[in-house]
N, C-alpha and C positions, 0 to 999 in steps of 0.2 A: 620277272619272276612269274613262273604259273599262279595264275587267279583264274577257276575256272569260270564260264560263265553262267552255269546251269548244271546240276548237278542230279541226273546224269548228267554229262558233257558229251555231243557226239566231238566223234574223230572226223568229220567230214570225208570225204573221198582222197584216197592214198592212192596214187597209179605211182607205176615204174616205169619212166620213160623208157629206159636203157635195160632188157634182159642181162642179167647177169650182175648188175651193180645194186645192189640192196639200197633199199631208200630209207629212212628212219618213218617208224611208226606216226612221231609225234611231227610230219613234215606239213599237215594241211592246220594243225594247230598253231605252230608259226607262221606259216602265212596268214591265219587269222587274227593273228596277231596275240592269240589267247599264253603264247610264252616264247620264250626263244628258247632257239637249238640245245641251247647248253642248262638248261633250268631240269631241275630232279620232280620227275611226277609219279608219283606215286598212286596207286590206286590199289579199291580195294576188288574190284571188279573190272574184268576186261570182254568186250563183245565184239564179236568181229564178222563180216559176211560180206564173202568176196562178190564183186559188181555183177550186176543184171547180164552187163553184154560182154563178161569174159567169156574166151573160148580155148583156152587155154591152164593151166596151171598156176596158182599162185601161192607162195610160199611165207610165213611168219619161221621168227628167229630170232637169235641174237649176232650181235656184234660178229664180224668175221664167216656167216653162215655161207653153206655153198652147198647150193640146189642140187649141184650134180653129183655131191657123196653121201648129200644128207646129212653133214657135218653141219650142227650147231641147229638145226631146223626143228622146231616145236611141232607144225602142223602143214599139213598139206590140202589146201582145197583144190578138190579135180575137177570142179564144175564150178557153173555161176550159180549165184544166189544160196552157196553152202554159208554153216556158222562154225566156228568154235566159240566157247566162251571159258572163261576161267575166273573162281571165286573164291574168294579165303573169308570166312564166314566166326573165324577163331579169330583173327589178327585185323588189327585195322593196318590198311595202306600197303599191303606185304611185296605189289609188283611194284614193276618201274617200267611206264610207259616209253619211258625216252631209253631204255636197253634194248627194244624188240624193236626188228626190221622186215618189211616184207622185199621179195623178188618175184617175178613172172616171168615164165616162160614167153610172153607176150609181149613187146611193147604197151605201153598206157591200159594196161590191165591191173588189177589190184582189188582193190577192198574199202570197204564203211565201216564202221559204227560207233559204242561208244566206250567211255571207260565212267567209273563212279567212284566216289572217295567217302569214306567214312569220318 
């Protein structure tokens, strides 16, 4: 069960080994053991900033996204060290970290940061 450990909680670093195969958001959180794959993480805040040494494009999404229609894609970072963030300031908990995935046009390119729960 997600227990975060600090809240904010970083995402730690998200790369995509494989262009084209979307990785889950929540995948450097399970390796940290902070929840497993299948656990609902809700937050009320989400930050995100794609890595220092991308050179390529990185992609956030949900479930089923594809880089190359733009089908299902929330955001597009065209450079390194860009952000989105997104924050629901009315509702507690309103996203779900473990629905969104990123892709890159890059091998082992991706993204940081954190998410925070109310």
């Amino acid at each position: 069960m997600y227990s975060p450990q600090s809240n904010p909680q970083p995402l730690g670093a998200v790369k995509v080994p494989t262009p084209g195969t979307p990785v889950p958001l929540n995948t450097a959180l399970v390796t940290a053991g902070v929840c497993v794959a299948t656990d609902a993480i809700p937050v009320n805040k989400i930050s995100i900033v794609s890595l220092p040494s991308n050179t390529g494009r990185v992609y956030i999404g949900v479930a089923g996204m594809n880089k190359s229609t733009l089908a299902g894609v929330l955001y597009v970072f065209s450079s390194a060290n860009s952000g989105w963030q997104i924050t629901n300031n009315r509702a507690e908990n309103t996203y779900r970290v473990d629905h969104l995935y990123i892709d890159a046009d890059n091998a082992n390119e991706g993204i940081y940061g954190g998410i925070d729960q109310v």
